[in-house]
C-alpha positions in Angstrom: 0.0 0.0 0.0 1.2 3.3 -0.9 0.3 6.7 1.0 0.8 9.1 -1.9 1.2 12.1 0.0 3.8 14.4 1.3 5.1 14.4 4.9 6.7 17.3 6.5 8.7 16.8 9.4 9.6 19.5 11.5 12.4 19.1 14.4 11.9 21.4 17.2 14.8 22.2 19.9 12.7 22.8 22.8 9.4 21.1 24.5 6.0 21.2 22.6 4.4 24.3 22.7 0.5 24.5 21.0 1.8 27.1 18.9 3.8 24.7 16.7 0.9 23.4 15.6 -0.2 26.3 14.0 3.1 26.6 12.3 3.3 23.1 10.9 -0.5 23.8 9.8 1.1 26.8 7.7 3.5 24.4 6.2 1.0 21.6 5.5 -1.4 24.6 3.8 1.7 25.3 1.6 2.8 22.5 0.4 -1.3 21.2 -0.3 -1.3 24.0 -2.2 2.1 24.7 -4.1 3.2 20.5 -4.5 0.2 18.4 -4.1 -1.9 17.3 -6.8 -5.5 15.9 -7.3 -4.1 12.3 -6.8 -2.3 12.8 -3.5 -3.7 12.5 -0.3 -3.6 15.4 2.3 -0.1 16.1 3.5 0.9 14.5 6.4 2.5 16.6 9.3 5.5 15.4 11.8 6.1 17.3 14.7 9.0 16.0 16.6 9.9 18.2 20.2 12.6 17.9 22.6 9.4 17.0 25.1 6.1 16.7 25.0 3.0 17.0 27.9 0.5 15.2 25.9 -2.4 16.2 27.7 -1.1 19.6 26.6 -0.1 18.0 22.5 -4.0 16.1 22.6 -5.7 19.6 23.7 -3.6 21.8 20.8 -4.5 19.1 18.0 -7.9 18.5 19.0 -9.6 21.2 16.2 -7.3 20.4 14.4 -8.6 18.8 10.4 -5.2 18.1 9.0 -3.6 15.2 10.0 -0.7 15.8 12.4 1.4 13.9 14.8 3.2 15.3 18.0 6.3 13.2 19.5 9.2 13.8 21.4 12.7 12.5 20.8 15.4 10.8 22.2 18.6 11.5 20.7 20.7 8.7 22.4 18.3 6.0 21.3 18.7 7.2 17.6 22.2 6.9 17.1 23.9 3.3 16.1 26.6 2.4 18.7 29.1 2.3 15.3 28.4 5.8 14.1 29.0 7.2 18.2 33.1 8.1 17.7 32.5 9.6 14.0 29.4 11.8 15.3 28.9 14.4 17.8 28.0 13.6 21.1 24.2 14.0 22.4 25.8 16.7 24.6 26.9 18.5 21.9 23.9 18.3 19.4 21.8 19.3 22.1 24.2 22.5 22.8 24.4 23.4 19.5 20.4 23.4 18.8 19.9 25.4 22.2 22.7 27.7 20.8 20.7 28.1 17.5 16.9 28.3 19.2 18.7 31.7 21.3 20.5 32.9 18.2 16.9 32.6 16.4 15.4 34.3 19.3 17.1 37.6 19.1 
């Protein structure tokens, strides 16, 4: 079985906030209506967070039509024990995208 849609995934740095959801919203609207044609499906949204409450994630998506996911992710689980000495440490991913979030925030 096929899906024949597009998904857009969007990584966020910090814990879920229900504004995301809006955003990712914006994106799916874009792509439906800049990529997608009359064969595909609705686009599929991804919204992967640092952390999630998901009494908080069920409350923001509740309204929502398009279909959207919320889940948090674990850096340490992701990463092959092989590919740990040629990549950055989860330490230093994580510092670098809390560096970016406050360089994106000024």
């Amino acid at each position: 079985m096929h899906l024949r849609c597009y998904v857009v995934i969007e990584l966020k740095a910090t814990k879920f906030k229900p504004e995301h959801t809006g955003q990712l919203s914006f994106y799916l609207a874009a792509v439906d209506d800049q990529m997608k044609k009359d064969v595909d499906n609705p686009t599929i949204g991804i919204l992967l967070c640092q952390s999630k409450n998901k009494v908080v994630a069920e409350y923001a998506l509740r309204n929502i039509k398009a279909p959207i996911g919320v889940s948090d992710y674990q850096l340490e689980k992701a990463l092959p024990k092989e590919l740990t000495s040629d990549l950055p440490t989860i330490e230093e991913i994580e510092n670098e995208l809390t560096e970016t979030v406050k360089i994106n925030s000024m």
